[in-house]
C-alpha positions in Angstrom: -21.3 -0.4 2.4 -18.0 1.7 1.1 -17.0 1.1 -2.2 -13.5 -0.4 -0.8 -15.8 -3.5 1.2 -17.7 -4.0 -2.2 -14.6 -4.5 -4.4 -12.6 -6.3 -1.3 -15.7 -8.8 -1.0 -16.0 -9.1 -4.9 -12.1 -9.6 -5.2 -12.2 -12.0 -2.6 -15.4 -14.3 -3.8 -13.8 -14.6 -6.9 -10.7 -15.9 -5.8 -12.0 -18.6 -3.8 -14.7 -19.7 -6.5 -12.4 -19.2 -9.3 -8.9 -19.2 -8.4 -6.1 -21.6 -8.5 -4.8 -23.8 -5.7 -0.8 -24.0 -5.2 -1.5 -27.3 -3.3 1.0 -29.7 -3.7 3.4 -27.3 -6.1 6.7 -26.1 -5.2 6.0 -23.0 -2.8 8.6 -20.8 -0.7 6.7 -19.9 2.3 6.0 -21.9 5.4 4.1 -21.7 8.3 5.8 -21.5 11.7 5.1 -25.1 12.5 7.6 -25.7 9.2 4.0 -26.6 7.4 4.0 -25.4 3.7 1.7 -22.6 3.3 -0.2 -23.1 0.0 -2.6 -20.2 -1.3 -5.2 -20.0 -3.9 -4.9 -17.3 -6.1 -5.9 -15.0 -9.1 -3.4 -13.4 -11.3 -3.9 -9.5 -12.6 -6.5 -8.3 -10.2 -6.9 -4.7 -10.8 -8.6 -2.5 -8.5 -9.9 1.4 -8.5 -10.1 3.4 -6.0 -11.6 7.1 -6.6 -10.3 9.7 -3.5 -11.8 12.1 -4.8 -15.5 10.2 -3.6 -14.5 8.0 -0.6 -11.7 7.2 1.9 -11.0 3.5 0.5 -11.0 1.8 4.2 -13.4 -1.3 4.4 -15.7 -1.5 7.0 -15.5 -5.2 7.2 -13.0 -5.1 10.1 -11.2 -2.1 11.9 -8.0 -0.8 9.2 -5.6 0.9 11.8 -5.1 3.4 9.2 -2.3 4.9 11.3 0.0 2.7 11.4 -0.4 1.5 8.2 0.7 5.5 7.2 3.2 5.5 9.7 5.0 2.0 7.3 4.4 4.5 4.4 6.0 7.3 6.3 8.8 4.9 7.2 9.5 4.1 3.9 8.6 7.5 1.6 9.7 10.2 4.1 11.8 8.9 6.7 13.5 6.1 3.9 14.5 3.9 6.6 15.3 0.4 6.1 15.4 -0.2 10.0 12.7 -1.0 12.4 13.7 0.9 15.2 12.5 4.2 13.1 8.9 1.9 12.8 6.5 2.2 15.7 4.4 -1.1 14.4 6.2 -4.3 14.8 5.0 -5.7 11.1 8.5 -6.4 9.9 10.0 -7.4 13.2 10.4 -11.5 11.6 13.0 -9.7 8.5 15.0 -7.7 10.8 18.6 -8.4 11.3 20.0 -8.5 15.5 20.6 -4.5 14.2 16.8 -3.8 13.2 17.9 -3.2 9.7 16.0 -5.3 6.6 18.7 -4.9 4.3 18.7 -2.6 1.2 15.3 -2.9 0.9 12.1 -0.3 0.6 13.2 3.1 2.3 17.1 2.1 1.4 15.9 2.5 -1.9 13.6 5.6 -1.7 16.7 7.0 -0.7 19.7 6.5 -2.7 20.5 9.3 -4.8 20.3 9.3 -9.0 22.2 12.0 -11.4 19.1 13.3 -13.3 19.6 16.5 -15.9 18.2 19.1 -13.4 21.0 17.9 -10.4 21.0 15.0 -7.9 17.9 13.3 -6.5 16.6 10.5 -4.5 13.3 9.2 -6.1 10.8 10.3 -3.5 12.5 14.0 -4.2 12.4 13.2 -8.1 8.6 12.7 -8.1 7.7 16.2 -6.2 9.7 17.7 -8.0 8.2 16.9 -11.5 4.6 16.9 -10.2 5.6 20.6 -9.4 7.6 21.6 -12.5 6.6 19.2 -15.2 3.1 17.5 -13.8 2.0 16.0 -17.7 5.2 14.1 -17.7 4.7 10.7 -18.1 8.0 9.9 -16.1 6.8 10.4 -12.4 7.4 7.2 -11.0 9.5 5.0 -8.9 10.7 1.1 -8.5 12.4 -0.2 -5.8 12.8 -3.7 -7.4 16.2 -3.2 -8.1 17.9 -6.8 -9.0 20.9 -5.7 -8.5 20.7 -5.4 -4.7 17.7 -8.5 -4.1 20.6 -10.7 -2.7 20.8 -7.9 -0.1 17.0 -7.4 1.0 16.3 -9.6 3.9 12.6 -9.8 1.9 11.9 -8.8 -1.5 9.6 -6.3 -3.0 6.1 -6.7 -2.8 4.6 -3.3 -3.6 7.3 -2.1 -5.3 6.7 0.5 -8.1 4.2 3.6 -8.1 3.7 5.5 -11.5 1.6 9.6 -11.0 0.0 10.8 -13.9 -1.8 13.9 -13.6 -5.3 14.6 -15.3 -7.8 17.9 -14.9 -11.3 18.1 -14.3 -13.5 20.2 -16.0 -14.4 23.2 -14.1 -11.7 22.4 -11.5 -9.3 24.9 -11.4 -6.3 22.3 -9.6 -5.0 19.7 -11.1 -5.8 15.8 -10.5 -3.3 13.6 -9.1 -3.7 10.0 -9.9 -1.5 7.2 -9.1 -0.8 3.2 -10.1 0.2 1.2 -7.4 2.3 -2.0 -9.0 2.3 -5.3 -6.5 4.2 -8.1 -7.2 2.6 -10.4 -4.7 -0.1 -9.6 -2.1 -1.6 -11.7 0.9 -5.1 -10.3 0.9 -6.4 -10.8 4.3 -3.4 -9.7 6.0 -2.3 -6.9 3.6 -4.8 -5.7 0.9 -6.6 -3.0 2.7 -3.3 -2.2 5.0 -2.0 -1.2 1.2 -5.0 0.4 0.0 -5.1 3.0 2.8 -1.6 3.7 3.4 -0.9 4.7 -0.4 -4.8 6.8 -0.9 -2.6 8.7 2.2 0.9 8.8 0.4 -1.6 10.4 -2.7 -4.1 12.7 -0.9 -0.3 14.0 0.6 1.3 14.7 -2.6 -1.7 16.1 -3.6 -1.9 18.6 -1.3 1.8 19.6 -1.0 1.9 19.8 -4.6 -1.3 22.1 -5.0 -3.1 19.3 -6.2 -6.7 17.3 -5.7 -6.5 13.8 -5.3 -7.9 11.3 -7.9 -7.7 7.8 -8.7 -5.4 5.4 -7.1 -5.2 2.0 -9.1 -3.9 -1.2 -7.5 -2.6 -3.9 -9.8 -1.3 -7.3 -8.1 0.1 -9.8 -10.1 -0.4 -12.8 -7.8 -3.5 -12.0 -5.6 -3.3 -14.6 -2.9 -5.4 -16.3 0.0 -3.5 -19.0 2.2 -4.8 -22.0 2.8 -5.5 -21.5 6.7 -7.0 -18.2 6.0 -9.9 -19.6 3.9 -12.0 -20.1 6.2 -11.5 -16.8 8.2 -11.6 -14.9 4.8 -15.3 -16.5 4.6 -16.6 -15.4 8.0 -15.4 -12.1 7.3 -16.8 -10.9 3.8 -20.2 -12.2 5.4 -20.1 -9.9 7.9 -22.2 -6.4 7.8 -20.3 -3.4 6.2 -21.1 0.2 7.3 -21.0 3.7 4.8 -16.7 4.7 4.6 -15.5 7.1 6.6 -14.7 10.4 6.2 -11.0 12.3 5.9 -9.1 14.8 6.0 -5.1 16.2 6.3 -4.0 19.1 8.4 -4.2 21.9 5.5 -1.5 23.5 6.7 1.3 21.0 5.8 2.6 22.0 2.2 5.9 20.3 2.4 6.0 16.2 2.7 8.7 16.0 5.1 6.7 18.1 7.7 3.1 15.4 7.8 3.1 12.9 10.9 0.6 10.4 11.7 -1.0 13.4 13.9 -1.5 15.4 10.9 -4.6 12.9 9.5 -8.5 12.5 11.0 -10.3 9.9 10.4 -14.4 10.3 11.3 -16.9 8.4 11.4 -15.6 5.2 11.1 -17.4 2.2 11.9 -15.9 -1.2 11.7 -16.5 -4.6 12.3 -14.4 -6.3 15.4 -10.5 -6.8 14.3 -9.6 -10.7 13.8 -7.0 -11.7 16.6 -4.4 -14.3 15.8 -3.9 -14.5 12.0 -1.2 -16.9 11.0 1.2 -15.2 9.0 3.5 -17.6 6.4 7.1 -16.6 6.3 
């Protein structure tokens, strides 16, 4: 079992013993037959992931850890807000007839701010400081900005990561770690899709930035399983889990802009048969 299947199953038993049902409350999302989609749900789950031990990718079922760094790479390096720069289709139902999903995720990453040191977009902001000031406790950025909400076809869900850096002892590089802020977070559809696609954004960084990767903490406010995914939730944390797999970047990249989806290996990975057909409330 990989240490990302034990805390997925844990995280998910708990919510269905112990959470709270939004049956019969005022709730936004529907499913496509108009049906209200009601969830149960656990506020403040935290969860650890150490890179430094394991590639966090549950066994459970097959993550397609590619295109879930190619989103990442959509949002962090290209800073697109269009889906026509996005091979998957995951964000197809927000787009506008242009393909655009309104000033919202790689918009963000990429409008400029006037810092001290000169003009920077955030993504450029954090690399820069990881290499010039790494023990500042400023590295971060937010793209829950309420000032342009009424123009985001969808809000924010993972919206706000915050680097601190740490050294081991004996090590002679540096530790990246990392706190990935969710608002809102539909687990059997998204959690591990997350997990994976920002353990890549920080073994990245890590590397371009002469770096070794650490922890990467996920914090979601409103941890959430809909009501029609109960069931399928259930079958699937029964299932048999397998060790994680193993991997590894092409260790010649050193600048961020320069990584593609061809640049990662994944080995070893062996995964439960992917669920077909998952319902997904709008």
């Amino acid at each position: 079992m990989s240490y990302a299947d034990k805390l997925f199953i844990d995280m998910c038993t708990d919510i269905i013993e112990n959470g709270y049902s939004t049956e019969g409350e005022k709730v936004r999302p529907r499913w496509k037959d108009g049906t209200l989609a009601y969830t149960i749900k656990q506020f403040g789950v935290v969860n650890r992931y150490d890179l430094s031990k394991e590639f966090p990718a549950i066994t459970l079922r097959r993550t397609y850890v590619k295109s879930a760094v190619d989103e990442m790479l959509w949002i962090w390096q290209k800073k697109s807000n269009n889906i026509h720069d996005l091979k998957s289709h995951v964000w197809d139902e927000w787009a506008d007839e242009n393909g655009s999903i309104g000033k919202a995720y790689g918009y963000q990453m990429g409008v400029k701010h006037k810092y001290k040191e000169g003009m920077f977009d955030q993504v450029d902001r954090v690399i820069y400081d990881l290499k010039n000031n790494p023990y500042s406790r400023r590295i971060m950025t937010n793209i829950y900005v309420h000032a342009d909400l009424d123009e985001m076809n969808l809000y924010p869900c993972a919206y706000s990561m915050t680097f601190n850096v740490t050294k081991k002892p004996g090590h002679d590089k540096l530790t990246l770690n990392a706190v990935l802020n969710q608002r809102s977070q539909d687990i059997l559809t998204a959690n591990n899709w997350n997990v994976v696609q920002y353990a890549v954004l920080v073994y990245m960084l890590a590397q371009v930035c002469d770096m070794e990767a650490g922890e990467l903490v996920h914090v979601i406010a409103d941890a959430h399983i809909y009501d029609r995914h109960i069931d399928i939730v259930k079958e699937l944390i029964a299932r048999p889990t397998y060790p994680a797999p193993k991997f590894s970047l092409n260790p010649d990249i050193k600048d961020f802009y320069q990584f593609t989806t061809e640049d990662i290996t994944i080995e070893n990975y062996q995964a439960g048969e992917q669920i077909k057909d998952i319902p997904v409330a709008v």
